[in-house]
PDB file of N, CA, C and O in Angstrom, chain B, residues numbered from 101:
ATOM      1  N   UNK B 101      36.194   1.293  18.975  1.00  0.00           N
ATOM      2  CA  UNK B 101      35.168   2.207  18.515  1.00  0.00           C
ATOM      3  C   UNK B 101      34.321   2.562  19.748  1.00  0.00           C
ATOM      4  O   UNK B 101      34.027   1.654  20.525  1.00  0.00           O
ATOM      5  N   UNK B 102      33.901   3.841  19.987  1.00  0.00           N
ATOM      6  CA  UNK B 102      33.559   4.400  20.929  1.00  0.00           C
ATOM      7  C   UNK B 102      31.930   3.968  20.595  1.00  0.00           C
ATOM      8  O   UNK B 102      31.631   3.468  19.511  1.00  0.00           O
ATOM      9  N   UNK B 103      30.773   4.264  21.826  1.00  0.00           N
ATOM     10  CA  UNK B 103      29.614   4.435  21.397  1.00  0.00           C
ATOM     11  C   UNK B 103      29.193   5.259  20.614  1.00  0.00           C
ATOM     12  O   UNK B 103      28.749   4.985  19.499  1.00  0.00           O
ATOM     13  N   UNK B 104      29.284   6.459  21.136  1.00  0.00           N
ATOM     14  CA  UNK B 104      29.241   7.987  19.907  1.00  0.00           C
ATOM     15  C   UNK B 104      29.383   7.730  18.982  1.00  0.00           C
ATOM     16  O   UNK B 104      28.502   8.171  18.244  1.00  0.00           O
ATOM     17  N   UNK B 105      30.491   6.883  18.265  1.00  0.00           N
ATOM     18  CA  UNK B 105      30.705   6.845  17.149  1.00  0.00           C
ATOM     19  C   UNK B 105      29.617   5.659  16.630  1.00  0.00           C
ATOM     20  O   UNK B 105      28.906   5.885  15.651  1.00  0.00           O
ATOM     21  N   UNK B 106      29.539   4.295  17.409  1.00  0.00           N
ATOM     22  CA  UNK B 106      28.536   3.367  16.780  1.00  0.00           C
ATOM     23  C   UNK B 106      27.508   4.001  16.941  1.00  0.00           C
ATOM     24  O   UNK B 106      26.782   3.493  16.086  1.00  0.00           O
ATOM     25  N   UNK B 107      26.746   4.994  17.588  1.00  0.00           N
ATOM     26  CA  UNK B 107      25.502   5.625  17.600  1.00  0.00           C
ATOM     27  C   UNK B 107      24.993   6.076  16.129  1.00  0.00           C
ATOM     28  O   UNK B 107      23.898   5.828  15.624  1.00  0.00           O
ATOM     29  N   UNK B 108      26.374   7.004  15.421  1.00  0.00           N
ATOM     30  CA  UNK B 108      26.206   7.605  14.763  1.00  0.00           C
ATOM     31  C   UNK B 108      26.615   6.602  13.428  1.00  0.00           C
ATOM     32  O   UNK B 108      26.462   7.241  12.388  1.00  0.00           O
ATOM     33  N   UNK B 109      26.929   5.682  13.267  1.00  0.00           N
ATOM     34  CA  UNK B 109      27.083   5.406  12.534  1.00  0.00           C
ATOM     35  C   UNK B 109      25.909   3.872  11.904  1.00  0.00           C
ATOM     36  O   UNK B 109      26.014   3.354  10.792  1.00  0.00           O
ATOM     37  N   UNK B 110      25.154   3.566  12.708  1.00  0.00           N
ATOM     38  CA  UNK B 110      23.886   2.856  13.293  1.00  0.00           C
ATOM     39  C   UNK B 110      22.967   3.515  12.306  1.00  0.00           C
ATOM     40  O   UNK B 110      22.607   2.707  11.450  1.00  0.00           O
ATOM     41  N   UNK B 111      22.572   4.471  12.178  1.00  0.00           N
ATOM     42  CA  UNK B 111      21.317   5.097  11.592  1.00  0.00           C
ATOM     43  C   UNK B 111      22.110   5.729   9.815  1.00  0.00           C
ATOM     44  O   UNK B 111      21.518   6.175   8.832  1.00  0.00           O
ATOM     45  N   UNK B 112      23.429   5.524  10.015  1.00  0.00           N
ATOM     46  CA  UNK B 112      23.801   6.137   8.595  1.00  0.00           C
ATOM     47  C   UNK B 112      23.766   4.961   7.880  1.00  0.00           C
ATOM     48  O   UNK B 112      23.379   5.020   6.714  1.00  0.00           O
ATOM     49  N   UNK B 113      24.190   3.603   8.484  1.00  0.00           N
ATOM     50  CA  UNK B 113      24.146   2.332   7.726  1.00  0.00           C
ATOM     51  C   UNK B 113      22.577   1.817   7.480  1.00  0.00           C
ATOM     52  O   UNK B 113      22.490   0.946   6.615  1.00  0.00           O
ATOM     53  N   UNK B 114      21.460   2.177   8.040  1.00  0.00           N
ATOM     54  CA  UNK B 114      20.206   2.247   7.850  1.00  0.00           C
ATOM     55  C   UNK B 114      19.812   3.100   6.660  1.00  0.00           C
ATOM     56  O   UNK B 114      19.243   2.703   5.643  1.00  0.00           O
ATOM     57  N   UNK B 115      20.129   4.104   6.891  1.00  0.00           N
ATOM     58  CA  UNK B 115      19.337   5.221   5.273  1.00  0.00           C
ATOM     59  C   UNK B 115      20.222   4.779   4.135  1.00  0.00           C
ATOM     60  O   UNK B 115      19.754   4.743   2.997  1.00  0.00           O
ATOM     61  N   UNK B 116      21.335   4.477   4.347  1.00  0.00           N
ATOM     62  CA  UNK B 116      22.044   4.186   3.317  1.00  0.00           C
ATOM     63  C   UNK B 116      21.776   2.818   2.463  1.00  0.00           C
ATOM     64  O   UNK B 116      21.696   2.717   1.239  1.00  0.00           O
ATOM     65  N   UNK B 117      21.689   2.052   3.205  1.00  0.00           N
ATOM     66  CA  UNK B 117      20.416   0.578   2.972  1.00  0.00           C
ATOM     67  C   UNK B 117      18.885   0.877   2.598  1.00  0.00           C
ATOM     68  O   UNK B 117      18.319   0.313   1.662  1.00  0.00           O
ATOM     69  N   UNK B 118      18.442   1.568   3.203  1.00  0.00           N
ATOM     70  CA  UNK B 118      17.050   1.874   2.740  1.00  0.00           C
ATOM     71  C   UNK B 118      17.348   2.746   1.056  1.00  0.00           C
ATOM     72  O   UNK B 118      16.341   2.846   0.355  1.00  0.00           O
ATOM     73  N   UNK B 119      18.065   3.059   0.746  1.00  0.00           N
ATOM     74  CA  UNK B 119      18.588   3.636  -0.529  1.00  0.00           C
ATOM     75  C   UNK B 119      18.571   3.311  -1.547  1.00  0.00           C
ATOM     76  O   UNK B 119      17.990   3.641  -2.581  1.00  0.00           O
ATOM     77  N   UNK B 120      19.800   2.054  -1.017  1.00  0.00           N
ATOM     78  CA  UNK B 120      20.247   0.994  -1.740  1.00  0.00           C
ATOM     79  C   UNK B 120      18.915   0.124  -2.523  1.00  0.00           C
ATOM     80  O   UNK B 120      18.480   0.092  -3.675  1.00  0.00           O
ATOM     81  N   UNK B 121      18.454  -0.709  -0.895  1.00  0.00           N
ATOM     82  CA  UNK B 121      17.005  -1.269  -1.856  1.00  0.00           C
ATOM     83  C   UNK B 121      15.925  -0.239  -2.490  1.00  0.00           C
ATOM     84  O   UNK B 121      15.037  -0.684  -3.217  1.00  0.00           O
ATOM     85  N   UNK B 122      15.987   0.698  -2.297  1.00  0.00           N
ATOM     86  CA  UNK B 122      15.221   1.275  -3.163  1.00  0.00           C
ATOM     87  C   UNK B 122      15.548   1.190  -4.578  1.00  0.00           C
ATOM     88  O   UNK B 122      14.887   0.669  -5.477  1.00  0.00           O
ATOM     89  N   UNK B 123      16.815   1.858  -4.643  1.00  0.00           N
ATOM     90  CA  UNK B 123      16.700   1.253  -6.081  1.00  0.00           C
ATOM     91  C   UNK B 123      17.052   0.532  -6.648  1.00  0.00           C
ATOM     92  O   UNK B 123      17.264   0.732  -7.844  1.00  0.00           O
ATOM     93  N   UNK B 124      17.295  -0.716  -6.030  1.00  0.00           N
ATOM     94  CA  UNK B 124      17.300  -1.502  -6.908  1.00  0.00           C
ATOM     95  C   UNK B 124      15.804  -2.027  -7.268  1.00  0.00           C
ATOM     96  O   UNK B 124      15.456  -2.379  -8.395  1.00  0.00           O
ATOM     97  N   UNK B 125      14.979  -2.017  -6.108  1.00  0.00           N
ATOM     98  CA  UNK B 125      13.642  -2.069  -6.575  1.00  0.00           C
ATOM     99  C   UNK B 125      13.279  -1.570  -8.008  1.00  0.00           C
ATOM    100  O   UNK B 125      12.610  -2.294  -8.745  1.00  0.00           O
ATOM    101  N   UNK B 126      13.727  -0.296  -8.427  1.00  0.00           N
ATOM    102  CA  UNK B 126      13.406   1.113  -9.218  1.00  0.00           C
ATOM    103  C   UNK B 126      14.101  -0.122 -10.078  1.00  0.00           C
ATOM    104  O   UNK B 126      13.249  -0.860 -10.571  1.00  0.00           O
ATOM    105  N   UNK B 127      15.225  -0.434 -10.310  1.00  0.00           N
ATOM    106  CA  UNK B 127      15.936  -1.027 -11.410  1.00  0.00           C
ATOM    107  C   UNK B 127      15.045  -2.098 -11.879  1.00  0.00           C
ATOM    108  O   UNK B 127      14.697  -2.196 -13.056  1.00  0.00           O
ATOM    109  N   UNK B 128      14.639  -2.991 -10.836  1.00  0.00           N
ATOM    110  CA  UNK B 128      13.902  -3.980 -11.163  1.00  0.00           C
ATOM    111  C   UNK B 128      12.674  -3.647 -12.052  1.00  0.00           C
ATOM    112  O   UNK B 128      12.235  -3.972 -13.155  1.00  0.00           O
ATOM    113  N   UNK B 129      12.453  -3.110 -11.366  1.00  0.00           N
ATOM    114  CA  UNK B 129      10.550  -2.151 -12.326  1.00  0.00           C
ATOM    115  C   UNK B 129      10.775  -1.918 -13.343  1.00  0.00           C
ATOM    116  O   UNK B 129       9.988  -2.109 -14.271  1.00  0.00           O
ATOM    117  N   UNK B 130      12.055  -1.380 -13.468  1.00  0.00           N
ATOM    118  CA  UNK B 130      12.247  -0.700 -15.307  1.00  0.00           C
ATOM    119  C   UNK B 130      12.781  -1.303 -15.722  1.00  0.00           C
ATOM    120  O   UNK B 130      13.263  -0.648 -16.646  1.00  0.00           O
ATOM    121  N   UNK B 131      13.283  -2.566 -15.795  1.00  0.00           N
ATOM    122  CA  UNK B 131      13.267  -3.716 -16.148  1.00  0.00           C
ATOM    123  C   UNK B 131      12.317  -4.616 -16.474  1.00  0.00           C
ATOM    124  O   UNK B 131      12.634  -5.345 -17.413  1.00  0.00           O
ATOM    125  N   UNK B 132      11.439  -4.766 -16.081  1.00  0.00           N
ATOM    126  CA  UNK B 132      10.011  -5.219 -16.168  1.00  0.00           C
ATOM    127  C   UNK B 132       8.849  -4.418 -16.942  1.00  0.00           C
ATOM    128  O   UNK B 132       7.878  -4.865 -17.553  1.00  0.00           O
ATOM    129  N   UNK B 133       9.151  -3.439 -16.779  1.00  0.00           N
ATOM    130  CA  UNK B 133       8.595  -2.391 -17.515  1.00  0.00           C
ATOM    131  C   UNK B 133       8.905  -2.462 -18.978  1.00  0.00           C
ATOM    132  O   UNK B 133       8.024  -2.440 -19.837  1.00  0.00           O
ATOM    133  N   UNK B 134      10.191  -2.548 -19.233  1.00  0.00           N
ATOM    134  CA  UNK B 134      11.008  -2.550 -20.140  1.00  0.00           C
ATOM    135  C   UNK B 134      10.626  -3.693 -20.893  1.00  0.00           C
ATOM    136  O   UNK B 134      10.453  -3.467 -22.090  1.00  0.00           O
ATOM    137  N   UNK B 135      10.431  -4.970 -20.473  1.00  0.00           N
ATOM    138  CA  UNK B 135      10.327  -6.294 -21.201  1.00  0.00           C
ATOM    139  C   UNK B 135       9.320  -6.255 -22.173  1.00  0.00           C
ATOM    140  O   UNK B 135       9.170  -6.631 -23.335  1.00  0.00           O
ATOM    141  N   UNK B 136       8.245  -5.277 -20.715  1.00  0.00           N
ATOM    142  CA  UNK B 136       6.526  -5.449 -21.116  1.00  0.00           C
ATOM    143  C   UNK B 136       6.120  -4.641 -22.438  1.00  0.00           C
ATOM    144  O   UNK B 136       5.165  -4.887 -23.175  1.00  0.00           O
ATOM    145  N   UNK B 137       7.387  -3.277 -22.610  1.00  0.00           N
ATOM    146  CA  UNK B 137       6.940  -2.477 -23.754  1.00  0.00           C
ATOM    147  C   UNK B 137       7.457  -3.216 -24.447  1.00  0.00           C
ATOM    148  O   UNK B 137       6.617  -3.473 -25.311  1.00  0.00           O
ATOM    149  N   UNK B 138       8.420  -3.806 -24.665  1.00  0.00           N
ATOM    150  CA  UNK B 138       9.078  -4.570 -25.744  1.00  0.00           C
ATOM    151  C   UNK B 138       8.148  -5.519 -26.474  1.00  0.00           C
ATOM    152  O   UNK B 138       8.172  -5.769 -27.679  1.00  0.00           O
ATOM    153  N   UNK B 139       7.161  -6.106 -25.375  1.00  0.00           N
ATOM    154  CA  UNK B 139       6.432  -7.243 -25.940  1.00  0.00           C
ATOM    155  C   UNK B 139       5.777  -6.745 -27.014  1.00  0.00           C
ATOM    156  O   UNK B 139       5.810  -7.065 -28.202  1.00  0.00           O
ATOM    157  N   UNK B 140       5.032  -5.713 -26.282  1.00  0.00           N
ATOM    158  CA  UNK B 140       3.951  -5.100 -27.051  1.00  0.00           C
ATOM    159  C   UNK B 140       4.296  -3.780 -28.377  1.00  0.00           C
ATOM    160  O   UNK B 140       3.611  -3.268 -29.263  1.00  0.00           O
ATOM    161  N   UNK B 141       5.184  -3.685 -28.082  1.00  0.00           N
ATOM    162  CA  UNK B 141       5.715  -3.130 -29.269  1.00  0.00           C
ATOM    163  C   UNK B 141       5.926  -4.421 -30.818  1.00  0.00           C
ATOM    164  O   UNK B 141       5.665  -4.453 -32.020  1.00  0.00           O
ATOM    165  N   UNK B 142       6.545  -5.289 -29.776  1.00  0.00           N
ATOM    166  CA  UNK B 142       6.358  -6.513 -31.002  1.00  0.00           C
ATOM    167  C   UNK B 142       4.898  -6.636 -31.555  1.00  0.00           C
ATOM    168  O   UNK B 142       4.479  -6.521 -32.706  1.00  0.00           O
ATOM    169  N   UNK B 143       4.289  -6.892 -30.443  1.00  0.00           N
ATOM    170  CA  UNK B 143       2.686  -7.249 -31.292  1.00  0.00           C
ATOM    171  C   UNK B 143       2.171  -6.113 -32.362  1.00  0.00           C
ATOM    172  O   UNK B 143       1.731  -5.998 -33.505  1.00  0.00           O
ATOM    173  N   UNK B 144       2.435  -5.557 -31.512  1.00  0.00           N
ATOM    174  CA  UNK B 144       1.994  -3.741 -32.591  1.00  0.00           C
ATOM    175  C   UNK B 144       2.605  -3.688 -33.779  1.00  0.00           C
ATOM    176  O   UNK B 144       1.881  -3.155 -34.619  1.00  0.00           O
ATOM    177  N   UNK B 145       4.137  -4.184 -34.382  1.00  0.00           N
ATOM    178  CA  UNK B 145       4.405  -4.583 -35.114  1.00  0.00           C
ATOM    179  C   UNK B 145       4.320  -5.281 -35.965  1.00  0.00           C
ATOM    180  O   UNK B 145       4.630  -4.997 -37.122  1.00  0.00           O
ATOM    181  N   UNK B 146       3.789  -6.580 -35.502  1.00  0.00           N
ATOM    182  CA  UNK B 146       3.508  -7.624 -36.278  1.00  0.00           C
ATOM    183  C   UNK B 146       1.647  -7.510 -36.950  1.00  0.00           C
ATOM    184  O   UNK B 146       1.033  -8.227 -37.741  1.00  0.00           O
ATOM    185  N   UNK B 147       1.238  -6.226 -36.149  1.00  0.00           N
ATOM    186  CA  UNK B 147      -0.510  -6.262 -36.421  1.00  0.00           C
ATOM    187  C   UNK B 147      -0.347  -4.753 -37.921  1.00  0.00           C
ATOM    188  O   UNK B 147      -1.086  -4.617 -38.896  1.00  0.00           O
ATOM    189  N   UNK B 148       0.955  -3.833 -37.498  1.00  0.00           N
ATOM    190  CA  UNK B 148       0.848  -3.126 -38.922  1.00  0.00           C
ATOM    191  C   UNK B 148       1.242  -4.056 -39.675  1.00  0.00           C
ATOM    192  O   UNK B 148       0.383  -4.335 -40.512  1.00  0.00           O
ATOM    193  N   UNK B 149       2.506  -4.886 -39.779  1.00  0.00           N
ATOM    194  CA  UNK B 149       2.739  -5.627 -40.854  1.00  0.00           C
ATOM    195  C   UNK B 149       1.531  -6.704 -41.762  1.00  0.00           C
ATOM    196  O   UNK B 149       1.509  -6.877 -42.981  1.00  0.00           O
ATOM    197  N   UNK B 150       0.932  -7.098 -41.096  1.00  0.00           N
ATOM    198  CA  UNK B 150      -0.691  -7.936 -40.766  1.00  0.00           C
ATOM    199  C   UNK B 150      -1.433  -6.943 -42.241  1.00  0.00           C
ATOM    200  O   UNK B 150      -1.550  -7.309 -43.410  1.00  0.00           O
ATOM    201  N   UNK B 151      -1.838  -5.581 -41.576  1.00  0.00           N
ATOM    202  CA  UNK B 151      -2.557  -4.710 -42.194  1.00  0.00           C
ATOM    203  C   UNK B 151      -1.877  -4.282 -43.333  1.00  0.00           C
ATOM    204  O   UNK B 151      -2.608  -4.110 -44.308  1.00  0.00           O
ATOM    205  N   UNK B 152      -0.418  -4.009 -43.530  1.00  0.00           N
ATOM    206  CA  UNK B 152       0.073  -4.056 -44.867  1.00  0.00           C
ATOM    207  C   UNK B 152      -0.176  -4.960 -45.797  1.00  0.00           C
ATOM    208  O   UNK B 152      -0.095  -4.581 -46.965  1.00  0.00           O
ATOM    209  N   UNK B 153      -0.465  -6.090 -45.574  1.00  0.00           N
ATOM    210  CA  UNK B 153      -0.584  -7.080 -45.856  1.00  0.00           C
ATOM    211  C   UNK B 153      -1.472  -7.369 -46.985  1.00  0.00           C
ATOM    212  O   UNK B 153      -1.431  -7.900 -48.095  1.00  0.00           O
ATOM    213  N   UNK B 154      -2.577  -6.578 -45.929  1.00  0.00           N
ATOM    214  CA  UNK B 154      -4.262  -6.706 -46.432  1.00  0.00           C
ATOM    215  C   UNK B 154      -4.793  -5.537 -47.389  1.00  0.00           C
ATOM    216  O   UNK B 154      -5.698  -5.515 -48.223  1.00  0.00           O
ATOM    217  N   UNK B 155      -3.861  -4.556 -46.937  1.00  0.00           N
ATOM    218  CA  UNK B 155      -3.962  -3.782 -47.960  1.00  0.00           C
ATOM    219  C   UNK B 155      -3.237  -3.591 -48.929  1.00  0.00           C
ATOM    220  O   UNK B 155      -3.368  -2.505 -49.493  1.00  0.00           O
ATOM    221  N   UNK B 156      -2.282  -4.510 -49.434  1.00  0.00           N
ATOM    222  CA  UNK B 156      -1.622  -4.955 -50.614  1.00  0.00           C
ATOM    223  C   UNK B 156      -2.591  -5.334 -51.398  1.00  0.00           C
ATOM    224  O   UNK B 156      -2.823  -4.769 -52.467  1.00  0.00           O
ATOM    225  N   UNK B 157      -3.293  -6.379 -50.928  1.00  0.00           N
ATOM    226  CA  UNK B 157      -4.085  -7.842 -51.565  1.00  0.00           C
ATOM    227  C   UNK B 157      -5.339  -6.718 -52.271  1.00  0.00           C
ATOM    228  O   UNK B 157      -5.702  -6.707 -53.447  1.00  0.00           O
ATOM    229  N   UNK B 158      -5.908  -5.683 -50.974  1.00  0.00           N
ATOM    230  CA  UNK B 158      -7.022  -4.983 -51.479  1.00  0.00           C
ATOM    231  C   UNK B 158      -6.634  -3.953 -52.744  1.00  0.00           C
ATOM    232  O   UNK B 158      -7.407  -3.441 -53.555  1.00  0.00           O
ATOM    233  N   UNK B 159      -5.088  -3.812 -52.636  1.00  0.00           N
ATOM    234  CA  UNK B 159      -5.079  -2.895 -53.846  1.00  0.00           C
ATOM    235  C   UNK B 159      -4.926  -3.631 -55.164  1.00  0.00           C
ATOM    236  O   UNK B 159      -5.115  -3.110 -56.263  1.00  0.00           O
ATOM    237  N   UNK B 160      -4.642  -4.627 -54.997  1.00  0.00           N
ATOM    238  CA  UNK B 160      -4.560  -5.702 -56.037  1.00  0.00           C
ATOM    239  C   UNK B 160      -5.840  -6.283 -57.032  1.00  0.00           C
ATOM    240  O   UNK B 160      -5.879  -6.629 -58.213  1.00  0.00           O
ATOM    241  N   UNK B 161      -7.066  -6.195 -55.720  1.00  0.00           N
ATOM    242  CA  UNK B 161      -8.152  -6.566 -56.337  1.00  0.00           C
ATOM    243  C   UNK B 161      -8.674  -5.379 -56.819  1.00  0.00           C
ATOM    244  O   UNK B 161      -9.452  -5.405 -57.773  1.00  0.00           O
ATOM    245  N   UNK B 162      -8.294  -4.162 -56.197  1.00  0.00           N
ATOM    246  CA  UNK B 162      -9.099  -2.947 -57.014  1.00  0.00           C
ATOM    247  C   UNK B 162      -8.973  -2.516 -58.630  1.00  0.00           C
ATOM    248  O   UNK B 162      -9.719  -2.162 -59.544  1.00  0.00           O
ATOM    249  N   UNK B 163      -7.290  -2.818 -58.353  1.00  0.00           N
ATOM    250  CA  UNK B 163      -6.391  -2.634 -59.899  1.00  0.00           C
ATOM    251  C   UNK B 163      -6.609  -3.334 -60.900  1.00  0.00           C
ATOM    252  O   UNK B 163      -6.260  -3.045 -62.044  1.00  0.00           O
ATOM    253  N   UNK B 164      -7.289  -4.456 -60.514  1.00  0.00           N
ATOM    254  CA  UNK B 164      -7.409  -5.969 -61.394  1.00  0.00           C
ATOM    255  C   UNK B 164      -8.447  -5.056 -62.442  1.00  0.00           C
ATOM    256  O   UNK B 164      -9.083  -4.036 -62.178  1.00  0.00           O
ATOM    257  N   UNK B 165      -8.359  -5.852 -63.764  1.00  0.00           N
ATOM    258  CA  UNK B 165      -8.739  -5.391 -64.756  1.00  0.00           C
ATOM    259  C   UNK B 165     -10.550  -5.704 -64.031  1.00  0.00           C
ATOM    260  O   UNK B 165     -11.573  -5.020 -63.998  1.00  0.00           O
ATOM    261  N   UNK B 166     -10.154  -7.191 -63.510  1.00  0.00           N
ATOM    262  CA  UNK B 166     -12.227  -7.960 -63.585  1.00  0.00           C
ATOM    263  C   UNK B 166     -12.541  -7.514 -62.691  1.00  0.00           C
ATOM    264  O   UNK B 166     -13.679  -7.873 -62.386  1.00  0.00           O
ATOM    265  N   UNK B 167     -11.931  -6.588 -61.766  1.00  0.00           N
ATOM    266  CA  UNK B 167     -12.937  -5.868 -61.015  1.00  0.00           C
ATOM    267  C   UNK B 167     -13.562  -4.632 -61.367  1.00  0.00           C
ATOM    268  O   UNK B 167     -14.571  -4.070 -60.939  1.00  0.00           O
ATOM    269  N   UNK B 168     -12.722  -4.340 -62.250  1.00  0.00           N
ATOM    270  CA  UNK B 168     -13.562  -2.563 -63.165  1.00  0.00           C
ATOM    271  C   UNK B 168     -14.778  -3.417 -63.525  1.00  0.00           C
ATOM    272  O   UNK B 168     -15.856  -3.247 -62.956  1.00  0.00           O
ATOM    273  N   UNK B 169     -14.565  -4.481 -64.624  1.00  0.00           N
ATOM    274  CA  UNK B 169     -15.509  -5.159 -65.399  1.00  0.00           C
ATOM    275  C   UNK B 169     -16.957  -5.582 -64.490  1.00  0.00           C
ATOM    276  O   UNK B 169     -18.144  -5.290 -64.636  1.00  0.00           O
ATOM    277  N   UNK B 170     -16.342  -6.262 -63.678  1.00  0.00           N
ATOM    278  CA  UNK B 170     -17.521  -6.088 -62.749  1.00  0.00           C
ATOM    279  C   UNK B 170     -18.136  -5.087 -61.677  1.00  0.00           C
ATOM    280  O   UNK B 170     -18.984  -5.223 -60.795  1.00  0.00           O
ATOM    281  N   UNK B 171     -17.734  -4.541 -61.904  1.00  0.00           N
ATOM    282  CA  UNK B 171     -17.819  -3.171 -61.021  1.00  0.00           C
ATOM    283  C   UNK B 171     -18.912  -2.707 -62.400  1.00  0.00           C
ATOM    284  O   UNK B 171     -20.034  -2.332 -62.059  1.00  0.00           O
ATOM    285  N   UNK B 172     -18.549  -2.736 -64.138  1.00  0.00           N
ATOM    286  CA  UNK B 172     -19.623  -2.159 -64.955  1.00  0.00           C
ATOM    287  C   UNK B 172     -20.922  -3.349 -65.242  1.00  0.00           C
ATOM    288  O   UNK B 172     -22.017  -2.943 -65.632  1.00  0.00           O
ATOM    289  N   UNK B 173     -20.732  -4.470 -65.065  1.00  0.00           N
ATOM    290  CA  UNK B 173     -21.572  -5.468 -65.009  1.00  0.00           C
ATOM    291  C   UNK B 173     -22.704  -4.983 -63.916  1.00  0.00           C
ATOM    292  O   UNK B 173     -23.840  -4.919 -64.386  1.00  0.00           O
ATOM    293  N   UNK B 174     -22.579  -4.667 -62.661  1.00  0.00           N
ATOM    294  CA  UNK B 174     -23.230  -4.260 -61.679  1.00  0.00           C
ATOM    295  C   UNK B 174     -23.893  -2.977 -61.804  1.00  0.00           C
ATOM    296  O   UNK B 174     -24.902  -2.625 -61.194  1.00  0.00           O
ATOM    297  N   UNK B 175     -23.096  -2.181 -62.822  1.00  0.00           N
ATOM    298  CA  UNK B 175     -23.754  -0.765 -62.915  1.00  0.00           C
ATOM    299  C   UNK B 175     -24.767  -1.152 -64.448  1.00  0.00           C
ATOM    300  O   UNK B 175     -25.650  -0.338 -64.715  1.00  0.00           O
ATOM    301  N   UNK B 176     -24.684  -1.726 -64.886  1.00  0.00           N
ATOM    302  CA  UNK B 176     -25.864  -2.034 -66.469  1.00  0.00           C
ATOM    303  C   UNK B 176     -26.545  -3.076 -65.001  1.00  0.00           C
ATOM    304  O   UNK B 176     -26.932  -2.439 -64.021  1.00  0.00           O
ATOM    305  N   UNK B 177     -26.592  -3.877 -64.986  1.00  0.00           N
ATOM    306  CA  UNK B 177     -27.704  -4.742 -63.543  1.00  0.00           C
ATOM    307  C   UNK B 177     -28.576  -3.352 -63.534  1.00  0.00           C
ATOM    308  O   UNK B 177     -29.533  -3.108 -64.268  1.00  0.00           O
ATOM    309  N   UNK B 178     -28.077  -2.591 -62.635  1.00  0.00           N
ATOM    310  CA  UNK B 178     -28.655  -1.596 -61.588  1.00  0.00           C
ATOM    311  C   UNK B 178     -29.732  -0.531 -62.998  1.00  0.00           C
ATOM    312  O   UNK B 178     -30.954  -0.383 -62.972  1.00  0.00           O
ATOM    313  N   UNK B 179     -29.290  -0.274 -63.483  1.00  0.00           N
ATOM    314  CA  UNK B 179     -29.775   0.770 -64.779  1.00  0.00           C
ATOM    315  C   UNK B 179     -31.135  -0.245 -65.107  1.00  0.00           C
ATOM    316  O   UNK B 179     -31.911   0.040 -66.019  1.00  0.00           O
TER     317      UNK B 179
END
């Protein structure tokens, strides 16, 4: 192999490496990135399910017969 040729081929094995780790950097990140939405997508999940929850229970107590009843207990009080 001539110099000319290792000259030129010296700086192509450089950008081509600088490339390379780039992205794998890039891979790495969105990978990490990736985990982090995942997490939080879980939590976000588990906080509507949470709130379904609560608003089951609240429609339960609204529907209940003894809460009309007291709901009119409170309105003869008030009168």
């Amino acid at each position: 192999m001539n110099m000319g040729m290792l000259a030129l081929l010296i700086p192509i094995i450089a950008v081509t490496g600088g490339f390379i780790l780039q992205f794998m950097r890039l891979r790495e990140r969105q990978q990490r990135l990736g985990s982090e939405q995942r997490a939080e997508f879980e939590a976000l999940r588990d906080e509507i399910l949470e709130l379904k929850q609560r608003i089951q229970v609240l429609e339960t107590i609204v529907t209940d017969e003894g809460f009309d009843v007291g709901r009119q207990i409170n309105r003869m009080k008030g009168e």
